[in-house]
N, C-alpha and C positions, 0 to 999 in steps of 0.2 A: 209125550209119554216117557220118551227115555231123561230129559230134566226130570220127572217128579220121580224117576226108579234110582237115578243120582243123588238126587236127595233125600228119598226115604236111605237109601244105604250110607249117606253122609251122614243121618240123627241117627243109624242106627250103631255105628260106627261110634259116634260120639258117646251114646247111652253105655256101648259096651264097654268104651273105656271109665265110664266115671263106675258102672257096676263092679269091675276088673280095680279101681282103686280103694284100696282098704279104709276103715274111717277112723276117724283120728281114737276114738274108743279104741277098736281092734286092736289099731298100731301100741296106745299104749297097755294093753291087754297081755300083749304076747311079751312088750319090752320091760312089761315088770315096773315103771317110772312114768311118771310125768313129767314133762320138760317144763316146766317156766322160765320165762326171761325175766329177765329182776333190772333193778339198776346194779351199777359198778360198787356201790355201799353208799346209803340213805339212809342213816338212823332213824331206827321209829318205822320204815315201810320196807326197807331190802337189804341188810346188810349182816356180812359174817362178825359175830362175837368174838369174844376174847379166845372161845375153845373153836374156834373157825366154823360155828353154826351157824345157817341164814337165819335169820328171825324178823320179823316187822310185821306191820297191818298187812302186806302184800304178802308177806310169806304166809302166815297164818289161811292167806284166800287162797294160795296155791297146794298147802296142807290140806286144807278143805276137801278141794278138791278130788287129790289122791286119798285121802280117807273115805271120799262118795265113793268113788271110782275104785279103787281097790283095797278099800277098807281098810287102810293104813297110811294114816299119815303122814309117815317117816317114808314113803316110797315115790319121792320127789328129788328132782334135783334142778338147783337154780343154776338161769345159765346167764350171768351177767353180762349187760349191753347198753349203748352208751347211747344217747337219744338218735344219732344217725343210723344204730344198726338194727334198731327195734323192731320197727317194720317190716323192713327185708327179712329178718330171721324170721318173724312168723308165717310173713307168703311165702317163704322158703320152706318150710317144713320143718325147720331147725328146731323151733319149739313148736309144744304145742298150744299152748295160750301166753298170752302177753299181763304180766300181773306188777307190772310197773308205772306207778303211779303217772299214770296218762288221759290225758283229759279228752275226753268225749267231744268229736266234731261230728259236724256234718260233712264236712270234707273228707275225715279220715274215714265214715262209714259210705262210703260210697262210691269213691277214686281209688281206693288204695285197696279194694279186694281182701277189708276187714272188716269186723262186723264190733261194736262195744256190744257188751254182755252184764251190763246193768254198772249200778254207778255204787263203788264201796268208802269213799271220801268225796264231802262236799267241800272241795276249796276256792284260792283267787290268788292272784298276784297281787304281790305286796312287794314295798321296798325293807329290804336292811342297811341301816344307815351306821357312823359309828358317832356318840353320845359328844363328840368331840366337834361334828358338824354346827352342831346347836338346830338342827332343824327338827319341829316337828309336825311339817303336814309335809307330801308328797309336792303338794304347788308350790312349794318353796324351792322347789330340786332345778330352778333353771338354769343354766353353765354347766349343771354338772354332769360328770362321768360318769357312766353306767356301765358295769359290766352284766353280762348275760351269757347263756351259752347259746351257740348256733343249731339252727336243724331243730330249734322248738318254736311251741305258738308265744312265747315270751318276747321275740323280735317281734312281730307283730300287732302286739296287744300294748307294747309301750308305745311304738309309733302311734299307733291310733289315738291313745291316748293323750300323751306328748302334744298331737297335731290341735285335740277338743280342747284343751287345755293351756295352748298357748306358749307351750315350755320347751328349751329348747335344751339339747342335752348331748352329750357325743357319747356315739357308743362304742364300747370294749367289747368284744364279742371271740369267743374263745371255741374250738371245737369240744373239749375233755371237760366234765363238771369241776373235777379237782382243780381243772386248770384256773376254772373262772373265780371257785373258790380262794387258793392259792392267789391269785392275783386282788383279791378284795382285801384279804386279810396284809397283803403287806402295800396295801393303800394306793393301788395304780390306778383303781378309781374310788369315787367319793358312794359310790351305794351300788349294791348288789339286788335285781329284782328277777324274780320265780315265782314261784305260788308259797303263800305264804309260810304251808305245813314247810316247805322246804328250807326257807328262811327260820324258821325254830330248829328244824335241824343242822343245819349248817350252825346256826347261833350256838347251841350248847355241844355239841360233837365236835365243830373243827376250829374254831377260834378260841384261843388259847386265854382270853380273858373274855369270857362274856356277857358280862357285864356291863363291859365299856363301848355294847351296841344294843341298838334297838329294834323290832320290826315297828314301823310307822303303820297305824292304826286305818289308813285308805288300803281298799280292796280295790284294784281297778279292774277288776273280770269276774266273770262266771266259769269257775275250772273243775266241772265234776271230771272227777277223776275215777278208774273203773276196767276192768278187765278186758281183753281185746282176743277173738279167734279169726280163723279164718272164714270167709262164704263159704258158702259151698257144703257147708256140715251141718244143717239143723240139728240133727241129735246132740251132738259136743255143742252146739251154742246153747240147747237147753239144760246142760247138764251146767254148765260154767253158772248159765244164768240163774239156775236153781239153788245151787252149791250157795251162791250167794245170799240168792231168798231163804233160805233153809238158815241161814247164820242171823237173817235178821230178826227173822220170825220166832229164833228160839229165844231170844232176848226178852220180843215183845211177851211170848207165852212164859217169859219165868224161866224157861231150860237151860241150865248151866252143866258145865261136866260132872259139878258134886251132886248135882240131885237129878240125872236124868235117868238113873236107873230105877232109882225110885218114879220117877213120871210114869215110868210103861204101864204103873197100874192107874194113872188117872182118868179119869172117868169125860175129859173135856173131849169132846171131837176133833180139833184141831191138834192136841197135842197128839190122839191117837192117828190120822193121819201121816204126819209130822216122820213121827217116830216107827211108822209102819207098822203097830198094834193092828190097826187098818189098813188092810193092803190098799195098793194101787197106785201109790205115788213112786214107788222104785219101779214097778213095773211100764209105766207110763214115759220113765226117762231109760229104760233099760239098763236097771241098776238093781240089785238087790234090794229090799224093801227096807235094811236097815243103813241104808247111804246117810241119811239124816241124824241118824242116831251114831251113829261113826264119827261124823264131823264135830258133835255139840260133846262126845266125851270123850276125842280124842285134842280139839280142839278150842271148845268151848264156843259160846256166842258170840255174835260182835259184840258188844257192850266189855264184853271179856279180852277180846283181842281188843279191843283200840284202848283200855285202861293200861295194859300191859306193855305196849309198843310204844303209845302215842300220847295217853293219856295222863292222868294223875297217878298213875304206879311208876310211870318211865319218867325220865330223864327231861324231853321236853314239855309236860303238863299243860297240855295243850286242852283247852275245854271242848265239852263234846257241841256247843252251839248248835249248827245246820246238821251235825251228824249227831244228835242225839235221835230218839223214836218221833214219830210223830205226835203221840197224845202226850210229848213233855215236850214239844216248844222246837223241835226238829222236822228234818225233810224222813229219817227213813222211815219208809212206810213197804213193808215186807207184804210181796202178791199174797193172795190166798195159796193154801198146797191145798187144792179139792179139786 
């Protein structure tokens, strides 16, 4: 009898405390901001402009958010971090969501006391070579030197590779991305391998002719890449998760920032949903009914962010392939909001 009185007062103990913890909503409620972790600068996904503004595909998902959430998406602040410190910052508290192009494991949702919160780029690892090698397939790369940075699934997924394929290679591995950049560009090794979105950036951003390199056409992984919070917070996991449905969905339904004022009189149910014409989808994520309608005209849709960032408006022109919608030949396919 007195075990199961020690025990109920140890769950109740425990219940009080996690009741007594405020939730990641509240916390950024009262603190006015969203935290996001970004990378250190990633053209096209996390990086400050020439007037020191964040911008990219990831910043746009991190705007989103603070547009659902407090209805303005200028009331964010990125907090850049280098693949080692990612994690830690968010089981930390330090941010509160992870909006740095980082790819979805099964290891990291479930070891690491993080949860992914849907997927906003579909990529892979790829090599960057320079046009000087003369090579053009990845099985040609045997002897050679690879630089990568450490503390990602990139060591990993080469070895594996490497090991099916027969190829043998010595690796360069650097802790700071700059660094491993910096070190390709002044030729310490013979090819630089990432996910490939990364390798067009680097390609047109940090190499001073670029031109005179290639990304090589083999993918050798599956790198959905995609938002990251904490366990432990269902509500904030559905608000990230949604914030994101809510960008794909506006795409699929037509809603861009120039005609979504005009939408609120359409007559479709999903778009009246959506748009909260139709209550019950703000109410359901404990958000004001117009969170959606925040995001798509303060924001626009994805098809709008990744033309902008990542696509044929920006600098790397990167086709929408695997992240195009699903009824044109892509993976996204935006949940129902009902």
């Amino acid at each position: 009898m007195k075990t199961l009185t020690y025990t109920l007062a140890a769950f109740a103990l425990i219940a009080g405390a996690q009741t007594a913890q405020a939730s990641t909503l509240d916390t950024i409620k009262q603190r006015g901001e969203v935290l996001c972790g970004t990378t250190t600068g990633f053209a096209g996904f996390s990086a400050p402009n020439a007037k020191g503004e964040w911008e990219g595909l990831d910043v746009d998902l991190c705007k989103s958010i603070a547009a659902a959430v407090l209805g303005d998406a200028s009331k964010f602040k990125a907090v850049p971090l280098n693949s080692q410190q990612r994690f830690t910052a968010l089981q930390s508290g330090e941010i509160d969501v992870l909006t740095r192009n980082t790819t979805v494991t099964q290891q990291r949702d479930t070891a690491l006391g993080i949860l992914g919160a849907g997927i906003n780029f579909y990529d892979g690892q790829g090599f960057l070579v320079s046009k000087k090698l003369g090579v053009k397939s990845a099985k040609e790369l045997d002897g050679a030197t690879v630089c990568m940075q450490t503390g990602t699934s990139n060591e990993n997924t080469m070895a594996d590779w490497a090991r099916a394929n027969n190829v043998k290679y010595t690796p360069v591995v650097f802790d700071q991305f700059n660094e491993v950049v910096n070190a390709f560009a002044a030729g310490r090794c013979d090819v630089f391998t990432t996910d490939a979105s990364g390798l067009a950036s680097i390609r047109i951003s940090k190499l001073s002719n670029p031109d005179d390199y290639e990304v090589l056409t083999e993918i050798i992984s599956k790198e959905p890449l995609g938002p990251f919070v904490r366990q432990g917070d269902d509500q904030w996991l559905n608000i990230v998760k949604w914030t994101l449905q809510a960008l794909i969905n506006a795409e699929e339904l037509g809603l861009t920032s120039a005609n979504v004022d005009e939408a609120l009189q359409s007559t479709n149910p999903n778009v009246q949903r959506l748009l909260g014409v139709t209550p019950g989808a703000g109410k359901n994520l404990g958000l004001d009914e117009k969170w959606a309608y925040n995001i798509i005209k303060q924001v626009g849709n994805y098809g709008e962010s990744f033309e902008r960032n990542v696509g044929q408006d920006s600098p790397l022109k990167i086709k929408r392939g695997l992240n195009a919608q699903w009824n044109e030949g892509g993976l996204l396919y935006g949940l129902p909001v009902r």
